[in-house]
MOPAC internal coordinates of N, CA, C and O (Angstrom, degrees):
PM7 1SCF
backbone

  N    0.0000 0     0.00 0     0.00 0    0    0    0
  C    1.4447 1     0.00 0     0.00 0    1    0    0
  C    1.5326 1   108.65 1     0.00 0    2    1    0
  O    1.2310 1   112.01 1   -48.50 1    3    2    1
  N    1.4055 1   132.68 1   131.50 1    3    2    1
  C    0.8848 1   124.83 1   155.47 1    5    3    2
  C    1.2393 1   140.63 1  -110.02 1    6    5    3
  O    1.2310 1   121.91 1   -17.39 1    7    6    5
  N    2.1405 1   113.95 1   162.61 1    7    6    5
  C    1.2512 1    97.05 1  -169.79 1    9    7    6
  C    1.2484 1   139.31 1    21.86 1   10    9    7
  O    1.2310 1   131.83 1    59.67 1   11   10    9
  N    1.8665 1    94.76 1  -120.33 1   11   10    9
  C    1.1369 1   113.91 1  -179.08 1   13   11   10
  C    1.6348 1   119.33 1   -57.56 1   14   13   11
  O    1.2310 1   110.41 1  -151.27 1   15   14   13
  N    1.0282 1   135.63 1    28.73 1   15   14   13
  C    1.5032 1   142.78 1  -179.32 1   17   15   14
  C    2.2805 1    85.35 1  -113.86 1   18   17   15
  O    1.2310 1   134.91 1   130.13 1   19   18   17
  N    1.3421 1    88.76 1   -49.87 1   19   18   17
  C    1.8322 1    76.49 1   176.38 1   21   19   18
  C    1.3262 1   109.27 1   -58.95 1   22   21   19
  O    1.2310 1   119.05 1   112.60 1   23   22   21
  N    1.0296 1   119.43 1   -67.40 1   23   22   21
  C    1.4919 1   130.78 1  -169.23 1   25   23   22
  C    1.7734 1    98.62 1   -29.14 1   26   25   23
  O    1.2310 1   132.41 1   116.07 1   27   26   25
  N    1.1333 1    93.64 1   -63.93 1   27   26   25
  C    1.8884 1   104.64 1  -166.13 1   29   27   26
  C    1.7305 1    94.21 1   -37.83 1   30   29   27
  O    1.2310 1   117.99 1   121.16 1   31   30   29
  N    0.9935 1   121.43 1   -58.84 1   31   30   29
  C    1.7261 1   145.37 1  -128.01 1   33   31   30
  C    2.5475 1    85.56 1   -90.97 1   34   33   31
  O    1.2310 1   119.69 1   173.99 1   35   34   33
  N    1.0793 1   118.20 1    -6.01 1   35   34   33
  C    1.3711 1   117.23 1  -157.99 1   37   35   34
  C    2.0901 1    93.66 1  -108.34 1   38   37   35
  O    1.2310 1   128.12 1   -70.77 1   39   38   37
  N    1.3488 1   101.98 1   109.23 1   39   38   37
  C    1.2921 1    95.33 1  -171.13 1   41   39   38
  C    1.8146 1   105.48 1   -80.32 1   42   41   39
  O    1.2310 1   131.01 1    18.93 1   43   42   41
  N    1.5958 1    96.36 1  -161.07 1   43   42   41
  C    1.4923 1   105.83 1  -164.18 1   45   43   42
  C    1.6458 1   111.10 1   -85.22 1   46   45   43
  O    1.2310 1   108.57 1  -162.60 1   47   46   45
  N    1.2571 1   138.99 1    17.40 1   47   46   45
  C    1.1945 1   137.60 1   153.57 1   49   47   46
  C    1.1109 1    97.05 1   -80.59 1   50   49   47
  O    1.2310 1   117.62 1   105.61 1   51   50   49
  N    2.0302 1   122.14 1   -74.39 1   51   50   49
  C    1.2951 1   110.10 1  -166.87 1   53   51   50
  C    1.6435 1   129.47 1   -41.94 1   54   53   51
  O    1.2310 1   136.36 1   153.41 1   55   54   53
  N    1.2869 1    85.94 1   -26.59 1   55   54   53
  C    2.0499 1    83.96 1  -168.30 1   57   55   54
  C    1.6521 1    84.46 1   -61.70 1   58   57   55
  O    1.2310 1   111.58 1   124.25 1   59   58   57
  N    1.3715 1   133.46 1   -55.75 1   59   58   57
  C    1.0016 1   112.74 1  -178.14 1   61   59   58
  C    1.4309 1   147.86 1   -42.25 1   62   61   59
  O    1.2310 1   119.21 1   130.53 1   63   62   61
  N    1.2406 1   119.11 1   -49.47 1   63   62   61
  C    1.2213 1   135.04 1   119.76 1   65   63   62
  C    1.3339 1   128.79 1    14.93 1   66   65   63
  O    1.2310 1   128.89 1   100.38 1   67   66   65
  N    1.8499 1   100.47 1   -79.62 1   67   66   65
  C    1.3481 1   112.55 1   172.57 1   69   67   66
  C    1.5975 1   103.51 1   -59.19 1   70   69   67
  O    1.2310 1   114.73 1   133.11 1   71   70   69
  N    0.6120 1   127.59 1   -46.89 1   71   70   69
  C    1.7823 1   136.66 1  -143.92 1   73   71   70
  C    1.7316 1    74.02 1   -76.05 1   74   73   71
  O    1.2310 1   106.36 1    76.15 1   75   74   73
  N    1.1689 1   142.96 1  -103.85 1   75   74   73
  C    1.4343 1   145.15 1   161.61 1   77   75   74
  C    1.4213 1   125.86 1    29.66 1   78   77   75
  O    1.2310 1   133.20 1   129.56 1   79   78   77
  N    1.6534 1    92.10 1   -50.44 1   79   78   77
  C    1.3659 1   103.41 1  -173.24 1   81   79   78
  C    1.5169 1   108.05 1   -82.67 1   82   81   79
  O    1.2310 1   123.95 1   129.06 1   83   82   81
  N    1.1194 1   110.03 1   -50.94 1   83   82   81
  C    1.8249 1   141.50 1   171.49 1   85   83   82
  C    1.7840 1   100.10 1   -36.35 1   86   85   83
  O    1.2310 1   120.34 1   106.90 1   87   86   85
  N    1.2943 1   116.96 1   -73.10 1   87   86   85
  C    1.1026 1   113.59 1   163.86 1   89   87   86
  C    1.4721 1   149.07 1   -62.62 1   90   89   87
  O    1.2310 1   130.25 1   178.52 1   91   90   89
  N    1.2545 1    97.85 1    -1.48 1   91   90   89
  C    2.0441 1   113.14 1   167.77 1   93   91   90
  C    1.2399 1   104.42 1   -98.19 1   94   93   91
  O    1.2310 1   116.98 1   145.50 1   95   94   93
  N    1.7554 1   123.35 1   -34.50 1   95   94   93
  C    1.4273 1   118.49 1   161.28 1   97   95   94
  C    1.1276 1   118.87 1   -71.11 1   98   97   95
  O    1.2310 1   111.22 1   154.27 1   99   98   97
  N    1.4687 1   134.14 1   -25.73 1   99   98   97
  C    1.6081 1   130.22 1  -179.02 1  101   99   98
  C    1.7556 1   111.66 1   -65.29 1  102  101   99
  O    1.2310 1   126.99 1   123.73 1  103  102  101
  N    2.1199 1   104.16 1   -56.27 1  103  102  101
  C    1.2637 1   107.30 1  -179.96 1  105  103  102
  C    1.2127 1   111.42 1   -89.33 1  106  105  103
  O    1.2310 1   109.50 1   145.57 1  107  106  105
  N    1.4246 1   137.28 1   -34.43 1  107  106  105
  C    1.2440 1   132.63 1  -166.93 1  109  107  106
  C    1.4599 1   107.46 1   107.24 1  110  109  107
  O    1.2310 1   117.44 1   -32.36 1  111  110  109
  N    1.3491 1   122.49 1   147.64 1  111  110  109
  C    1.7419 1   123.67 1  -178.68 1  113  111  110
  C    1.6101 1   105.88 1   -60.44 1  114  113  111
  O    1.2310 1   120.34 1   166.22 1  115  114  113
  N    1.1674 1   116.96 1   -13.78 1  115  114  113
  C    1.6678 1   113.69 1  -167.63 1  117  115  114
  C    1.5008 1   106.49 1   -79.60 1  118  117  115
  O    1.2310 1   126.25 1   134.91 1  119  118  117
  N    1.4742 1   105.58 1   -45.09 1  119  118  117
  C    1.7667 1   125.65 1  -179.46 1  121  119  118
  C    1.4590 1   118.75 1   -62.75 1  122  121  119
  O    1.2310 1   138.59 1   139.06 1  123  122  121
  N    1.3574 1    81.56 1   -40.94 1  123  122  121
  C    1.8576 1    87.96 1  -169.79 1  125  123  122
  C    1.6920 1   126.73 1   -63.51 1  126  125  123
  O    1.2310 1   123.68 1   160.14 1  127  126  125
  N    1.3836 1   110.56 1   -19.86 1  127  126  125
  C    1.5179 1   116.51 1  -173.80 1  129  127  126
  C    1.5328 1    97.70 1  -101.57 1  130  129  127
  O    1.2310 1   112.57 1   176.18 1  131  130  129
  N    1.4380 1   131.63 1    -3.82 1  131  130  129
  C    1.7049 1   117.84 1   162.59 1  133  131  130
  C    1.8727 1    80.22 1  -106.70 1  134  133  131
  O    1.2310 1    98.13 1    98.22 1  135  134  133
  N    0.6822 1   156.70 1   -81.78 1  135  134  133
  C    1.0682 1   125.51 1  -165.09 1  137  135  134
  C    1.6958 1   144.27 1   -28.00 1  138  137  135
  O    1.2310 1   127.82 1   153.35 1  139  138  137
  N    1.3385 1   102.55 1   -26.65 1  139  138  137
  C    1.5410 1   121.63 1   157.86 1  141  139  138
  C    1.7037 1   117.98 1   -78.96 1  142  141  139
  O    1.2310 1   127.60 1   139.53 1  143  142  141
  N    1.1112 1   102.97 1   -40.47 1  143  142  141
  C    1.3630 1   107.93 1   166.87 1  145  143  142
  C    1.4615 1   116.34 1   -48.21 1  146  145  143
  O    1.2310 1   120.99 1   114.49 1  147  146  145
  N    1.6563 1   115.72 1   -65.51 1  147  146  145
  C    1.0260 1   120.15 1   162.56 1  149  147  146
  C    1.4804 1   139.29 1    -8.65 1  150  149  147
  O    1.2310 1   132.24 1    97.54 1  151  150  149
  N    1.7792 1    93.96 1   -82.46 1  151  150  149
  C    1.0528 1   107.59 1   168.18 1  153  151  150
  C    1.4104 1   129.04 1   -63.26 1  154  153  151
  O    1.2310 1   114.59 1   167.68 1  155  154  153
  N    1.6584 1   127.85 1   -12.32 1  155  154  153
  C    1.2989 1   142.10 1   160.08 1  157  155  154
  C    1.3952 1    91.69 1   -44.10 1  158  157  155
  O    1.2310 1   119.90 1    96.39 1  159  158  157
  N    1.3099 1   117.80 1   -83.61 1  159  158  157
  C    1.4524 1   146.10 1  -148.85 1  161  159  158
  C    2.2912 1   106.92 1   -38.98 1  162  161  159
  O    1.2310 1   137.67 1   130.86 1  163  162  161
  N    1.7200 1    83.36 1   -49.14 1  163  162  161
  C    1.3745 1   113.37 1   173.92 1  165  163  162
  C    1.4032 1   103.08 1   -35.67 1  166  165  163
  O    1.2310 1   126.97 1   101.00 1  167  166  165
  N    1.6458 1   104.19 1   -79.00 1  167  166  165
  C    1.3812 1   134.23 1  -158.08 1  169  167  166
  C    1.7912 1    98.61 1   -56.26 1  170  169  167
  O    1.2310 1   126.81 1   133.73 1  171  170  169
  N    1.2726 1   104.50 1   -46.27 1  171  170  169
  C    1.6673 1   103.05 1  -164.87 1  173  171  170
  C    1.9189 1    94.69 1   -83.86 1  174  173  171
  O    1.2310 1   112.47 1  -158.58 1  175  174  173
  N    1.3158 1   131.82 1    21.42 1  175  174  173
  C    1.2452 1   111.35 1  -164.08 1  177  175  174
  C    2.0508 1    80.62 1  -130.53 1  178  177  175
  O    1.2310 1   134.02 1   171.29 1  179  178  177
  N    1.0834 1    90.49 1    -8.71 1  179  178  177
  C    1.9350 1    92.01 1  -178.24 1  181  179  178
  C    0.8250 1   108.78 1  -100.29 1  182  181  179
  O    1.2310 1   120.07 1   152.33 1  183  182  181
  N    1.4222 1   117.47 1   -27.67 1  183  182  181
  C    1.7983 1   123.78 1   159.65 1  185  183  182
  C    1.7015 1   119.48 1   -57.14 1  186  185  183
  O    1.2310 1   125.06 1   128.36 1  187  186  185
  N    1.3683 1   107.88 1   -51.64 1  187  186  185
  C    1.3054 1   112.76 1   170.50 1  189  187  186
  C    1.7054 1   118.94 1   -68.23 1  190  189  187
  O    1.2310 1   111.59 1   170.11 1  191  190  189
  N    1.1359 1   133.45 1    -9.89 1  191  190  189
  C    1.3287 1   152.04 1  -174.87 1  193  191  190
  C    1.7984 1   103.29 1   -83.05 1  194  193  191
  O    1.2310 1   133.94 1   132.42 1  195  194  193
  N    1.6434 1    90.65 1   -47.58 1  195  194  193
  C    1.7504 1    99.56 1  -151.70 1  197  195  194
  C    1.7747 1    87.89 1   -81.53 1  198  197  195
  O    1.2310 1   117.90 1   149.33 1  199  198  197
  N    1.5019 1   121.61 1   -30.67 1  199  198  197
  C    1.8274 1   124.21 1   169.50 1  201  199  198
  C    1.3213 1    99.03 1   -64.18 1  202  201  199
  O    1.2310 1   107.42 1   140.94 1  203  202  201
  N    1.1686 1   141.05 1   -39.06 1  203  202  201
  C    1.6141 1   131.57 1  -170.11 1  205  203  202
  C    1.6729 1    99.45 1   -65.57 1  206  205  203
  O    1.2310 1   127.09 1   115.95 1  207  206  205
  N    1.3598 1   103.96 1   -64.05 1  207  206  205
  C    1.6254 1   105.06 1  -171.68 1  209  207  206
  C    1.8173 1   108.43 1   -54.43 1  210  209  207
  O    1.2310 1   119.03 1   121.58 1  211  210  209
  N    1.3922 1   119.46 1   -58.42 1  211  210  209
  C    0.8798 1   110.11 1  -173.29 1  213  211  210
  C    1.8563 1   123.57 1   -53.80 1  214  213  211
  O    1.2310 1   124.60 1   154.23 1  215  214  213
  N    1.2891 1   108.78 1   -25.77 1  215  214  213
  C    1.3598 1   114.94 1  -170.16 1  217  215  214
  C    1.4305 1   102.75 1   -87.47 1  218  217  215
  O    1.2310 1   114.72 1   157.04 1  219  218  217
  N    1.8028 1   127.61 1   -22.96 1  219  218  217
  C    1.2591 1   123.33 1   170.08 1  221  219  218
  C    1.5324 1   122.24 1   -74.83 1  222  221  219
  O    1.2310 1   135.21 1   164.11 1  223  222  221
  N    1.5966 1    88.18 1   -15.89 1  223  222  221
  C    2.0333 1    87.82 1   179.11 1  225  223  222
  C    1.0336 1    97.84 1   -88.97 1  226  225  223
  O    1.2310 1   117.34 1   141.87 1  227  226  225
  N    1.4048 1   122.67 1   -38.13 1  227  226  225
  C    2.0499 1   104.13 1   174.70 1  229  227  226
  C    1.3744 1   111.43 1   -59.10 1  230  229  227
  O    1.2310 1   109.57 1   131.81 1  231  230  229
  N    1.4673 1   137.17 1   -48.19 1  231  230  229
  C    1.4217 1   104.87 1  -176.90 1  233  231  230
  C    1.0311 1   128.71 1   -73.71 1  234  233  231
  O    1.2310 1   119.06 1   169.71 1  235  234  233
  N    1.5687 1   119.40 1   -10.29 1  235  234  233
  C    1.3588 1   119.99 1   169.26 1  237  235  234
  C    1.4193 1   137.68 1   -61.31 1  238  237  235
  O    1.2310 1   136.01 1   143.20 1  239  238  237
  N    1.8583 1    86.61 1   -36.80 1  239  238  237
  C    1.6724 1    98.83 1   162.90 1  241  239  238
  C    1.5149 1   123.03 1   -90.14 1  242  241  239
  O    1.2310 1   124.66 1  -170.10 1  243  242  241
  N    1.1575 1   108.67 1     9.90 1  243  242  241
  C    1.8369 1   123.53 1  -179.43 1  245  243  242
  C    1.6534 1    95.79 1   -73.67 1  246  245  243
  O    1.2310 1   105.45 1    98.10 1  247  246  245
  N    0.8654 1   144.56 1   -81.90 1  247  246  245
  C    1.8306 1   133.50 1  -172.04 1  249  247  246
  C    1.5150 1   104.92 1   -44.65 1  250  249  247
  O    1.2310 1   115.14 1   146.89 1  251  250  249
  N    1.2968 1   126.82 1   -33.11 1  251  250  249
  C    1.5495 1   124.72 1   166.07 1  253  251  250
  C    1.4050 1   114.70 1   -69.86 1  254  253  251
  O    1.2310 1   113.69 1   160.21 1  255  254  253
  N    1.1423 1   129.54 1   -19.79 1  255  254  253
  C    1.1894 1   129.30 1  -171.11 1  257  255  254
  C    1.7117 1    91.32 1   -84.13 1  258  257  255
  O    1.2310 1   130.30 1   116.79 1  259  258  257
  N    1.1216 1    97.75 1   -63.21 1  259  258  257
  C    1.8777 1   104.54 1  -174.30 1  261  259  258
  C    1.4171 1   113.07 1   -11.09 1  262  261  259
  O    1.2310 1   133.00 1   108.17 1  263  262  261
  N    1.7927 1    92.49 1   -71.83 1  263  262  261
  C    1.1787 1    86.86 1  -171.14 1  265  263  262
  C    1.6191 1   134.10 1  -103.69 1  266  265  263
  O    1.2310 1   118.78 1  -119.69 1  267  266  265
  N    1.4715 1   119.94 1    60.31 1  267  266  265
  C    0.7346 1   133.80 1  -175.79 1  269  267  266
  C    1.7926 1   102.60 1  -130.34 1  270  269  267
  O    1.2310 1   125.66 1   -34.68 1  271  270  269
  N    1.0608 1   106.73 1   145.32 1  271  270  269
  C    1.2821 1   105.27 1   164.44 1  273  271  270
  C    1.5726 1   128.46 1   -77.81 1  274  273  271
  O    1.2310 1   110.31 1   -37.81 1  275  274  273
  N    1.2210 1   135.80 1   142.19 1  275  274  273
  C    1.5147 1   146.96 1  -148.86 1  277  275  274
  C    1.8456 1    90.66 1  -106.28 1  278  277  275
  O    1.2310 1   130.30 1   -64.08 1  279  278  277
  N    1.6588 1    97.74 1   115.92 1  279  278  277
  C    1.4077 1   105.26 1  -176.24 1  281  279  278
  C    1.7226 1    92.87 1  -107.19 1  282  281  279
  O    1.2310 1   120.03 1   -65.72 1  283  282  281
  N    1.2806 1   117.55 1   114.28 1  283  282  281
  C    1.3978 1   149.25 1  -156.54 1  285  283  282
  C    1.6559 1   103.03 1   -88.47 1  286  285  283
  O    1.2310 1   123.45 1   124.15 1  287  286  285
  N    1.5544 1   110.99 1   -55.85 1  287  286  285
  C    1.3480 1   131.55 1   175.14 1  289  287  286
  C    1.5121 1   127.30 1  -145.85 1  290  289  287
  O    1.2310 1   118.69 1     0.16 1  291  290  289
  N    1.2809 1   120.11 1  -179.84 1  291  290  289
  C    1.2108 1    91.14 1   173.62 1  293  291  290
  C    1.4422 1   123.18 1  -116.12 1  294  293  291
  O    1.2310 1   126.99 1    -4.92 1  295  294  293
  N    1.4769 1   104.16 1   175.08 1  295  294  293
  C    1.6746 1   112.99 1  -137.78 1  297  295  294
  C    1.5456 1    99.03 1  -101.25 1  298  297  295
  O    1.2310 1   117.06 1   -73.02 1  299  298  297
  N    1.4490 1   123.20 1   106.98 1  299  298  297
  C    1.5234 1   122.28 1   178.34 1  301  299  298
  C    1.9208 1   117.07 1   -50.45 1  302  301  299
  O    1.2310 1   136.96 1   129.04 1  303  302  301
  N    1.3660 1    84.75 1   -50.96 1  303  302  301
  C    1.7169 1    92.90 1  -168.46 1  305  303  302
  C    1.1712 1   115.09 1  -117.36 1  306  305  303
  O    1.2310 1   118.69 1    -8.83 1  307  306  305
  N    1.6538 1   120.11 1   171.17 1  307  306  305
  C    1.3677 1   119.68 1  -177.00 1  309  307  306
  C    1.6847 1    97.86 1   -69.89 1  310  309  307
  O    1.2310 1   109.68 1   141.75 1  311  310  309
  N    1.0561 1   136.96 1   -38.25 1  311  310  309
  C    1.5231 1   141.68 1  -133.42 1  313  311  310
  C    1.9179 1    91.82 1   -81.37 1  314  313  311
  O    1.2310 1   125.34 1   136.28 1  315  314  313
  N    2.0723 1   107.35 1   -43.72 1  315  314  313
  C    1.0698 1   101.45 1  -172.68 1  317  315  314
  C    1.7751 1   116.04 1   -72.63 1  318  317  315
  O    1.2310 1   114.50 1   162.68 1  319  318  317
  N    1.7077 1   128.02 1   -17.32 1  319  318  317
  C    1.1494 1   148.57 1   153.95 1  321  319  318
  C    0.9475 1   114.73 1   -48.50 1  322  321  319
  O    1.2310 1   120.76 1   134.51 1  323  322  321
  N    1.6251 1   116.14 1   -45.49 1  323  322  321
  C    1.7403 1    91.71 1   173.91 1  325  323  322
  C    1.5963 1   126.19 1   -89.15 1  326  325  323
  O    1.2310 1   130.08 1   165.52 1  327  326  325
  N    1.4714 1    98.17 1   -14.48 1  327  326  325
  C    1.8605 1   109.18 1   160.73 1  329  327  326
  C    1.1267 1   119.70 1   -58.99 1  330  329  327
  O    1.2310 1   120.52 1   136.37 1  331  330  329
  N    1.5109 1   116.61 1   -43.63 1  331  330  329
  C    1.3701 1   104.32 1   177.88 1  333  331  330
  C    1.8446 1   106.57 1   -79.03 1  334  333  331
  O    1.2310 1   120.01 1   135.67 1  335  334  333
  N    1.0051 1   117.58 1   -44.33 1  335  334  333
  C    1.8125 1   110.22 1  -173.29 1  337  335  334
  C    1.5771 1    97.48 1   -60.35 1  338  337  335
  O    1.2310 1   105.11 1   155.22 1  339  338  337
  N    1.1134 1   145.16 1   -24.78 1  339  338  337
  C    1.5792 1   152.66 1  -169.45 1  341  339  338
  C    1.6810 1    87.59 1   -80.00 1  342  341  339
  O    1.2310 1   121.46 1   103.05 1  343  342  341
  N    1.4411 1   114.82 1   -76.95 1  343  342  341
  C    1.1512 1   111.27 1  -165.59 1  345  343  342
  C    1.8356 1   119.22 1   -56.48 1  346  345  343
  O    1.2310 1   122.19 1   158.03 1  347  346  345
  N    1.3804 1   113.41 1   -21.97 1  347  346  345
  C    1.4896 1   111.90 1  -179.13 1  349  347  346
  C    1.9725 1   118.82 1   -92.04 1  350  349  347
  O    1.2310 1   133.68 1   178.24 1  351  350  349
  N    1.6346 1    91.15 1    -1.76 1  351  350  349
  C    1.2570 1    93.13 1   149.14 1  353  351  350
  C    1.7731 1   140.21 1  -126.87 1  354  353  351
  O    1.2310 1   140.57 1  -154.85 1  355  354  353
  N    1.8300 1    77.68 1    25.15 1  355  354  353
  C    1.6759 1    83.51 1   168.54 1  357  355  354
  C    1.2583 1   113.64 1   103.35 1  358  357  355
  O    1.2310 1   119.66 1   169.64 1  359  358  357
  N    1.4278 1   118.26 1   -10.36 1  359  358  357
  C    1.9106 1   116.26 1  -177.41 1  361  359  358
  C    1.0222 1   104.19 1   -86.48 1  362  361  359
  O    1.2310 1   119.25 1   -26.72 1  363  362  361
  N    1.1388 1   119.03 1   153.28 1  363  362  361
  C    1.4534 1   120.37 1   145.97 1  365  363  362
  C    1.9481 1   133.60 1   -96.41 1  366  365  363
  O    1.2310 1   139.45 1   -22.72 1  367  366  365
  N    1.4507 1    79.88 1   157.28 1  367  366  365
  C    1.8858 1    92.49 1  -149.66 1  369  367  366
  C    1.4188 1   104.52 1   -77.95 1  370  369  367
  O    1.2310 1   127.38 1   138.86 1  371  370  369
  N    1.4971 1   103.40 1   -41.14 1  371  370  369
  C    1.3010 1   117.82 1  -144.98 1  373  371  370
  C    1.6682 1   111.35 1   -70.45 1  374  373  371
  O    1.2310 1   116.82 1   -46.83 1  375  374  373
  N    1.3001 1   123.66 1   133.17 1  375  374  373
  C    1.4443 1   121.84 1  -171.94 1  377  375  374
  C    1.4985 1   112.23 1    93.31 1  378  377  375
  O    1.2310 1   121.43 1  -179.23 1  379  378  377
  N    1.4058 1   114.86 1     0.77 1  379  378  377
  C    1.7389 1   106.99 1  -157.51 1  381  379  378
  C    1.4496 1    96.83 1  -118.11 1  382  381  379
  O    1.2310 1   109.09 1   -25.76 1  383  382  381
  N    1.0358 1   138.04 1   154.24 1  383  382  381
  C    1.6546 1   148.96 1   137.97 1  385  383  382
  C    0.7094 1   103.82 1   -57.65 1  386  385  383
  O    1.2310 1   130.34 1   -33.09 1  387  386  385
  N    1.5626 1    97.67 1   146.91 1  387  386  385
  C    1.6889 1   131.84 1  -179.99 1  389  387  386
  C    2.1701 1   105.07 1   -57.65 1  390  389  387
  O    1.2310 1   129.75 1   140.68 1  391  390  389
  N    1.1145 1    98.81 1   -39.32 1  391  390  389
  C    1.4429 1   100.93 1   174.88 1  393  391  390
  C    1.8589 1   122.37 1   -68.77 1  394  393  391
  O    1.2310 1   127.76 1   154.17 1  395  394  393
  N    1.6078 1   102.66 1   -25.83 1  395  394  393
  C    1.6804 1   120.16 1  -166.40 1  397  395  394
  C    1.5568 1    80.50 1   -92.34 1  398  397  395
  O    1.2310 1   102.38 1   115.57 1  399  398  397
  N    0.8762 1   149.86 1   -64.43 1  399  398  397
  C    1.7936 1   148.21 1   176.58 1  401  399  398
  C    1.5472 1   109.14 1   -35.20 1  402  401  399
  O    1.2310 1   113.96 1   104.01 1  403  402  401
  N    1.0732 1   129.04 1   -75.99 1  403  402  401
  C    1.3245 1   145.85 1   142.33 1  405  403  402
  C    1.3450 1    94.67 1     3.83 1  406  405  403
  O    1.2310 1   119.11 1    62.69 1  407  406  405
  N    1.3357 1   119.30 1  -117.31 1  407  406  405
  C    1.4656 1   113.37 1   163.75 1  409  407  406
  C    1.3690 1   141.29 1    -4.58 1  410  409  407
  O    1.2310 1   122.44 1   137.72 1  411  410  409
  N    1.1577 1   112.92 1   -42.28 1  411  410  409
  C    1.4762 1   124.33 1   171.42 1  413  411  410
  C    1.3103 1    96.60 1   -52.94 1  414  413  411
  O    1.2310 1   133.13 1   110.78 1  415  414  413
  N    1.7751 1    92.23 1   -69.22 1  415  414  413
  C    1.4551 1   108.56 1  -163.92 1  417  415  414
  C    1.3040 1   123.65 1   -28.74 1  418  417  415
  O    1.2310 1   122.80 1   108.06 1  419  418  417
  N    1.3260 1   112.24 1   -71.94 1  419  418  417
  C    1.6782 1   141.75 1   161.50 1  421  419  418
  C    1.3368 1   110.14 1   -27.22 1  422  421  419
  O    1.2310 1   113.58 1   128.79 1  423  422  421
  N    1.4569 1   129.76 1   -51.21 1  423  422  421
  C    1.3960 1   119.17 1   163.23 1  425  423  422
  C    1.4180 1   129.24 1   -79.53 1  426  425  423
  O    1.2310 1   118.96 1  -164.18 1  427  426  425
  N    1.4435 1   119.58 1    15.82 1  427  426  425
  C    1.7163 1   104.68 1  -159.56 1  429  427  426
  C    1.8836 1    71.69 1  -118.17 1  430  429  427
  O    1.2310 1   121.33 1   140.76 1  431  430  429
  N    1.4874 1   115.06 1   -39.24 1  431  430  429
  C    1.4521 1   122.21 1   168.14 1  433  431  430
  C    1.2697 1   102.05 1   -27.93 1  434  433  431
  O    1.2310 1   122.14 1    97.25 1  435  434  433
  N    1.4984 1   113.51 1   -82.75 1  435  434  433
  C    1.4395 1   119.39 1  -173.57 1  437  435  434
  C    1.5280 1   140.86 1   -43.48 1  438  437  435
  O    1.2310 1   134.62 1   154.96 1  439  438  437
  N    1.2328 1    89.33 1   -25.04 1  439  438  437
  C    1.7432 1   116.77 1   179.23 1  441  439  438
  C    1.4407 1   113.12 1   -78.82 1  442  441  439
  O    1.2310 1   120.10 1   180.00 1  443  442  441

């Protein structure tokens, strides 16, 4: 049998295993438990890094979010676009043309 015919044939515990063994012979039993530590330390400090960033880009984009209206699904027609942009700034739709909304719109924008 060769080699790489073993290799293929060695599932995913053993590689572990191997890898285990490989590394107590590379550092030695003395190295290896601050070296895990280490890399603990690493892992849990990139975790806490990657919650800082993520939680600073949400509040940053939180006043942008405000004021925008929250598109839920998507919007077949112009008529339902301007109900929802009408409705997320407070007008009301109902009774009005697509052109009298518009208008609204355009001035409450401007204001």
């Amino acid at each position: 049998m060769y080699f790489s015919q073993l290799l293929g044939q060695i599932a995913g515990t053993e590689w572990f295993i191997l890898i285990i063994l490989a590394l107590i012979l590379l550092l030695g039993p003395k190295r290896l438990p601050q070296i895990s530590k280490t890399l603990g330390k690493a892992a849990g400090e990139y975790e806490r890094a990657k919650q800082t960033v993520r939680r600073e880009i949400e509040q940053a984009y939180e006043p942008i979010r405000r004021g925008f209206p929250l598109v839920r699904s998507a919007v077949s027609t112009e008529r339902e676009k301007l109900e929802m942009v009408a409705q997320s700034l407070g007008i009301s739709y109902e009774g009005k043309s697509d052109e009298q909304l518009r208008s609204l719109i355009a001035e409450r924008m401007r204001n």
